[in-house]
C-alpha positions in Angstrom: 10.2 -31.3 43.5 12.2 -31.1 46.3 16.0 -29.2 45.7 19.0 -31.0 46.5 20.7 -28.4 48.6 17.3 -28.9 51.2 17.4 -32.5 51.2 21.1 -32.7 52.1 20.6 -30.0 54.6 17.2 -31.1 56.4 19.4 -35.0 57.3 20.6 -34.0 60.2 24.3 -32.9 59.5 26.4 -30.2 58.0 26.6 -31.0 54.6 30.4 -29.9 52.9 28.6 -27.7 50.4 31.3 -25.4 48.0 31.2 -22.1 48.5 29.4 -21.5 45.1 26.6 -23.7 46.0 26.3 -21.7 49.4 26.6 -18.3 47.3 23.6 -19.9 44.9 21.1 -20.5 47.7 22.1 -17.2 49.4 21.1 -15.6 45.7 18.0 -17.4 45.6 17.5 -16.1 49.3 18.1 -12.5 48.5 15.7 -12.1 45.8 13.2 -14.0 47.0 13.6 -11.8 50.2 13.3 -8.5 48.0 10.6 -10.1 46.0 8.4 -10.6 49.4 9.2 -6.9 50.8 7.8 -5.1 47.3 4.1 -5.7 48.6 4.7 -3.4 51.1 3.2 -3.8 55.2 3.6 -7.0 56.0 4.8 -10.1 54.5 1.7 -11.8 53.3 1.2 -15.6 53.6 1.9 -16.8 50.0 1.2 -20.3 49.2 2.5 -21.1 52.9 5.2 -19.1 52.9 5.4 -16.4 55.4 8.1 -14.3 57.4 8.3 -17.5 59.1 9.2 -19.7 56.4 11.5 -17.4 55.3 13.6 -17.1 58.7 13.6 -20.3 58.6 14.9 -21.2 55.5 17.7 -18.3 56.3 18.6 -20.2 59.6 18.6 -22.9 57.8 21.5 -22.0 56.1 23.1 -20.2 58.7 22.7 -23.5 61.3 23.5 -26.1 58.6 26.1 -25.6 56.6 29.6 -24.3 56.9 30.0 -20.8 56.2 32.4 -18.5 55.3 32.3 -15.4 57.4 31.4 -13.2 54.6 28.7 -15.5 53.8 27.8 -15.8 57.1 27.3 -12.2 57.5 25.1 -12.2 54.5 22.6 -14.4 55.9 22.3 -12.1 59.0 22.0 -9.3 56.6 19.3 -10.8 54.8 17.6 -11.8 58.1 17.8 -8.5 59.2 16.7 -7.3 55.7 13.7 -9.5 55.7 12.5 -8.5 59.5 12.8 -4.8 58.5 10.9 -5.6 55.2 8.0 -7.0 57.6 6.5 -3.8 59.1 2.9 -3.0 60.4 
């Protein structure tokens, strides 16, 4: 089933999303990036969902939608986050 918040942000424009529904997807982000870096090593490909799907999905977000800075800076937190989670 596919979410709302993806289908009105994979049409092509910035979607005016509140701030809450923003806050929910950056949630769902966070633990799903914390969920990914308990394996430990590297983020293994998991039902097609790599450390590229997940910078994507981040960017995503980030690219798509209209931010507040604090939000904004959590999305480059979690990118960051995620990348250091992804180690050799």
């Amino acid at each position: 089933m596919k979410s709302v918040w993806k289908s009105k942000i994979t049409n092509g424009r910035a979607p005016i999303l509140s701030a809450r529904s923003v806050d929910e997807m950056l949630d769902h982000l966070a633990v799903m990036v914390r969920q990914t870096a308990r394996c430990g090593g590297r983020i293994a490909r998991i039902q097609g969902m790599d450390l590229d799907y997940w910078e994507d999905r981040i960017n995503t977000v980030i690219d798509k939608t209209d931010l507040f800075s604090s939000q904004q800076d959590r999305a480059k937190l979690l990118l960051v986050e995620l990348r250091s989670s992804d180690r050799a």
